[in-house]
N, C-alpha and C positions, 0 to 999 in steps of 0.2 A: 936867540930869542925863543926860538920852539922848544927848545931844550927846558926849560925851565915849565911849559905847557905842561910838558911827558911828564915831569916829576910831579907836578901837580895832578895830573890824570892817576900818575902810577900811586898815588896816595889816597884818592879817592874811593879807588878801585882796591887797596886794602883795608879800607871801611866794610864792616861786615854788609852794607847792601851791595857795594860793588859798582865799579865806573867802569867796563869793560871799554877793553882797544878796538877798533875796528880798522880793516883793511884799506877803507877811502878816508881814516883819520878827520871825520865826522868830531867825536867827543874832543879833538884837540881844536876845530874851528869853532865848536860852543863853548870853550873855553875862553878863546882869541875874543872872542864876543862880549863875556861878562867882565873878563879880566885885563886887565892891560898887564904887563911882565913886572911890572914893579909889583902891582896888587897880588899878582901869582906868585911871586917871590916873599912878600910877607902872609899869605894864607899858608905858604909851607911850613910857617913856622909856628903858626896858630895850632895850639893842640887839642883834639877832638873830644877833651871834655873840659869841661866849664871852668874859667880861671878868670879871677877880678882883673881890672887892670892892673892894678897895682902887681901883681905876678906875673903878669906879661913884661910889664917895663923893665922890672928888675931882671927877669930872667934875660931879655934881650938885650938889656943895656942900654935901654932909652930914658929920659926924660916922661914921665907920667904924666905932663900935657902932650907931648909929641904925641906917645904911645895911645893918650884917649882920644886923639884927634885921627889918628888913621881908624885906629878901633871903630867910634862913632859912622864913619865914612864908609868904611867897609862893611857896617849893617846897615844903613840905607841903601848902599847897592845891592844887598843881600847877597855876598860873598863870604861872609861868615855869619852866624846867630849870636845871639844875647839873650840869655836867660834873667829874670829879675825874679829872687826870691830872698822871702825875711828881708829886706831893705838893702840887697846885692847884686848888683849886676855882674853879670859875668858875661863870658864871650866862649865860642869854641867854633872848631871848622865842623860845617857841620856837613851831611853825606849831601851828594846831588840831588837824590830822593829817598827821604820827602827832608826837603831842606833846600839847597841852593837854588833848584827849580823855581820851587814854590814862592822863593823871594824875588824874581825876577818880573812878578806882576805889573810892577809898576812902570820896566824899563823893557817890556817884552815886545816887539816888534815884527815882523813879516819875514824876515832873513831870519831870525832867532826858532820864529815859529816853525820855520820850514827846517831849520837845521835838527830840531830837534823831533819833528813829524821821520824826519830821516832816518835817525839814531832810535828813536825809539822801540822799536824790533828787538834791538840787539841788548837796549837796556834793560829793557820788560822780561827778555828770555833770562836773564843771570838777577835781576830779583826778586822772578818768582820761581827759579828753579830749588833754590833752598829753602828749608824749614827753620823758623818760623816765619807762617804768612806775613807780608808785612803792614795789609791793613786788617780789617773786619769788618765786618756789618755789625751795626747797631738797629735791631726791629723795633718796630711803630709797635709800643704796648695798646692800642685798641683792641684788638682781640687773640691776645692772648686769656687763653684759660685764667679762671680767677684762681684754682685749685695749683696752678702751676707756680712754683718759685723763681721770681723773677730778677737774680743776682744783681750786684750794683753796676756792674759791667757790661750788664745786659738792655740798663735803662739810659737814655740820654736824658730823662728829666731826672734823674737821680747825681748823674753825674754835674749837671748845671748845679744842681742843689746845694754841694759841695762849693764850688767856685764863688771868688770874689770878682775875677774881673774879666772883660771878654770885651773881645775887636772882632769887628764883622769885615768881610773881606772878598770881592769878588773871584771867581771860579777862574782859575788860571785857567782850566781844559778849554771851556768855552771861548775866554777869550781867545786863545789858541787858535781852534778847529775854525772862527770868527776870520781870522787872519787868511785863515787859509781856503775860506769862501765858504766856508762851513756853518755860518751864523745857526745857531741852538735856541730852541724855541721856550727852554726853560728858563727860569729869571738868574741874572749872575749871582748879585752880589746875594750871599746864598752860605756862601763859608765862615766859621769861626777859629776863632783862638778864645781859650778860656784856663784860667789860673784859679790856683787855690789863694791866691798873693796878691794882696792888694797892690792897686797900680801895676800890673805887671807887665803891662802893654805900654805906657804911657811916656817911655823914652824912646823905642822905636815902633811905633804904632806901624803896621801895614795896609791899617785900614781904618775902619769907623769905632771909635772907643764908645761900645752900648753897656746898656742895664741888663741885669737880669730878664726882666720882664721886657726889654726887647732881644734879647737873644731866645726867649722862648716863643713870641709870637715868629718870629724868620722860620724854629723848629713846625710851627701850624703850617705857616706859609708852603714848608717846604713838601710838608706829610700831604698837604691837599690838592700839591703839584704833581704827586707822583716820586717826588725824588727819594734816593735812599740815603740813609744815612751812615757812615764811613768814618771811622777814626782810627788811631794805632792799634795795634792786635796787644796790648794791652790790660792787666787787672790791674794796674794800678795807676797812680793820674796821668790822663793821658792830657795832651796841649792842644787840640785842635777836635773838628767837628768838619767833615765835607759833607754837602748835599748832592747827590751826583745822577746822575742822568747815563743809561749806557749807548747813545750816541758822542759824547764826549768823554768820558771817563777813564779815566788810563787806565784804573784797576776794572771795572767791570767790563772795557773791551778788552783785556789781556784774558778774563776767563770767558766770555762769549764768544769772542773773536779769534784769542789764538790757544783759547785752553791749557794756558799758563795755571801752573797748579797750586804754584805759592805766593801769589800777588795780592789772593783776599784771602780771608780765612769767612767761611760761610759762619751766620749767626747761630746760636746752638736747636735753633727752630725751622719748621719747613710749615711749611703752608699745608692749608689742607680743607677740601671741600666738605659740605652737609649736603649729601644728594637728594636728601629727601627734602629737603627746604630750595634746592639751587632751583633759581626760574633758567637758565642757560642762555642769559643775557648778553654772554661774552665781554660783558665787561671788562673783567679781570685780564681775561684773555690777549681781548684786543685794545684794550686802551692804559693795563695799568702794569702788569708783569713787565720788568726791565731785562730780563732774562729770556722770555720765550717758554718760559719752564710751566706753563698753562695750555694745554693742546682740546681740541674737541675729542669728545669719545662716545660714543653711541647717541648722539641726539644733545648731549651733555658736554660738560665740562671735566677734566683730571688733572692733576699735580705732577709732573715729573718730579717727583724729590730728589733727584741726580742733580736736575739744573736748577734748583730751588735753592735761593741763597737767603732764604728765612729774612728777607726783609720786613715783611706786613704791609708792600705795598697797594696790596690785592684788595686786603681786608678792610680798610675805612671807608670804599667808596662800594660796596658791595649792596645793592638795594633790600635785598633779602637778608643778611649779616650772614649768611651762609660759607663764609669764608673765615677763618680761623689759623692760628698758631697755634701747633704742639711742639712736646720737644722734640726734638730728632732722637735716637737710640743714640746712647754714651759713646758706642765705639764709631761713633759717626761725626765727634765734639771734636772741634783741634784747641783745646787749652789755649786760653794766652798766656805770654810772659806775665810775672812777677811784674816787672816795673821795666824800665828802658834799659837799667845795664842788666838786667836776666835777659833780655830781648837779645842785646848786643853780644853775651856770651854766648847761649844757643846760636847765636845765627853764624857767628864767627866762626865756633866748632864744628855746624854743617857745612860751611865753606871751605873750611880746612884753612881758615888766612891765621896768623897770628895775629888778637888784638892786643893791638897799641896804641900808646898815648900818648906819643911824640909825630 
């Protein structure tokens, strides 16, 4: 029966994010957890990019109601994904993180919580040792410079703008860190999914299927809580939107906490004070930086631009507006991928894994 775990771990883990082994076999008892050996034994066979049913059954050699019947079942556990575009669903195994994690929201429990507070260490160190980062910051356009060019990648109302359809979905971290006596004082349900495709949520929803015009007021909600915003490292459509908080946040405690170097990729922007207007309210300092990247300096206030991850969390609640976005110096910019398989071939080639699609 474990046997069939390991080859599912060892598949995982030749996903360019990586499902690394550990010595107390941690990622094989999260497995035991989400998977039962039959579900493990057909996720092995699920290939990590997108295939309709109809290519799954035949490839397998099932019946096409069978085949959609485990399919359908195995995306409400979130054991594999579904894609729906142009009026297609598809399926693929998809990585642990950000993927099989992320769909366990619904079935996540105290033991799962705990097993994975365990493992996490060891998962965080091998996906954010390699390039490229695997998420980004997305900055609160309030104050950014109007002089400044604010690429489409760089705006989350730009990106909504694009989109036809979006599910709202609460914060797995917090439920998490929740579990594990840690309750988070910011609000959950807080995260998106968002498509260029119409209906694109609407056969396996994870969460609340909203409007436009409510997935940008959740965006106010979020900007006026403090949270940052977080999606794929990415220039081209990316699928999801986190609002995140760095007491619960996988990616912003891997770089505050353990200085994991490739978990975010900082926004192309750094904060930055107006001394001659700053009253030295500490606002910024002590109620709004997620980072700490805000220190006192001679009666005042300064930026660490080292720990500055160019959110603009600083800058909307600033009484004076003294607080502002520039851009960072170019050799300071880590590009996003193209799209997800330029994502998946750089990341695979700093890995050194061979990507496959079986």
């Amino acid at each position: 029966m474990s046997d069939v775990y390991r080859r599912l771990a060892k598949k995982l883990d030749e996903l360019p994010h990586g499902y690394p082994s550990t010595e107390s076999g941690v990622e094989i008892k999260i497995l035991k957890k989400i998977f039962s050996p039959e579900e493990a034994e057909m996720a092995l066979k699920i290939r990590p990019v997108p295939e309709p049913a109809e290519a799954i059954a035949q490839r397998l050699g099932k019946p096409l109601p069978e085949m959609q019947e485990i399919l359908d079942t195995m995306v409400r556990k979130g054991q594999i994904g579904s894609i729906a575009a142009d009026g297609m669903q598809t399926y693929a195994l998809f990585p642990f993180i950000v993927g099989i994690w992320e769909f366990q929201m619904n079935r996540l429990d105290k033991e799962l919580a705990e097993l994975f507070h365990e493992y996490y260490p060891h998962l965080g160190e091998v996906l954010a040792k390699f390039a490229p980062s695997v998420t980004r910051v997305v900055p609160i356009q309030a104050q950014i410079k109007a002089e400044q060019q604010v690429l489409p990648y760089e705006d989350v109302r730009q990106m909504f703008g694009r989109a036809k359809s979006f599910q709202l979905m609460n914060c797995i971290c917090r439920k998490e860190q929740a579990l594990l006596g840690k309750p988070c004082k910011y609000s959950s349900e807080v995260c998106m999914g968002f498509s260029r495709h119409e209906g694109a949520f609407d056969k396996y929803p994870l969460g609340k299927i909203i409007s436009k015009e409510q997935a940008l007021a959740v965006l106010d909600k979020a900007e006026e809580e403090g949270l940052v915003h977080m999606t794929y490292n990415l220039k081209g459509d990316s699928f999801f939107l986190c609002n995140c908080c760095s007491c619960c946040c996988l990616a912003l405690k891997a770089v505050k906490d353990f200085n994991f170097p490739h978990m975010l990729a900082k926004s192309h922007y750094v904060a930055t004070i107006d001394q001659e207007t700053c009253a030295a309210c500490g606002t910024c300092a002590n109620e709004r930086c997620p980072m700490d990247a805000i220190v006192e300096d001679n009666g005042g206030y300064k930026v660490q631009p080292e720990r500055c991850i160019g959110c603009g969390v600083c800058t909307n609640t600033c009484p004076t507006e003294s607080m502002s976005l520039v851009h960072r110096p170019e050799s300071e910019r880590e590009q996003p991928a193209e799209n997800i398989f330029d994502w998946y071939m750089k990341r695979a080639q700093s890995r050194g894994v061979p990507l496959k699609v079986d």
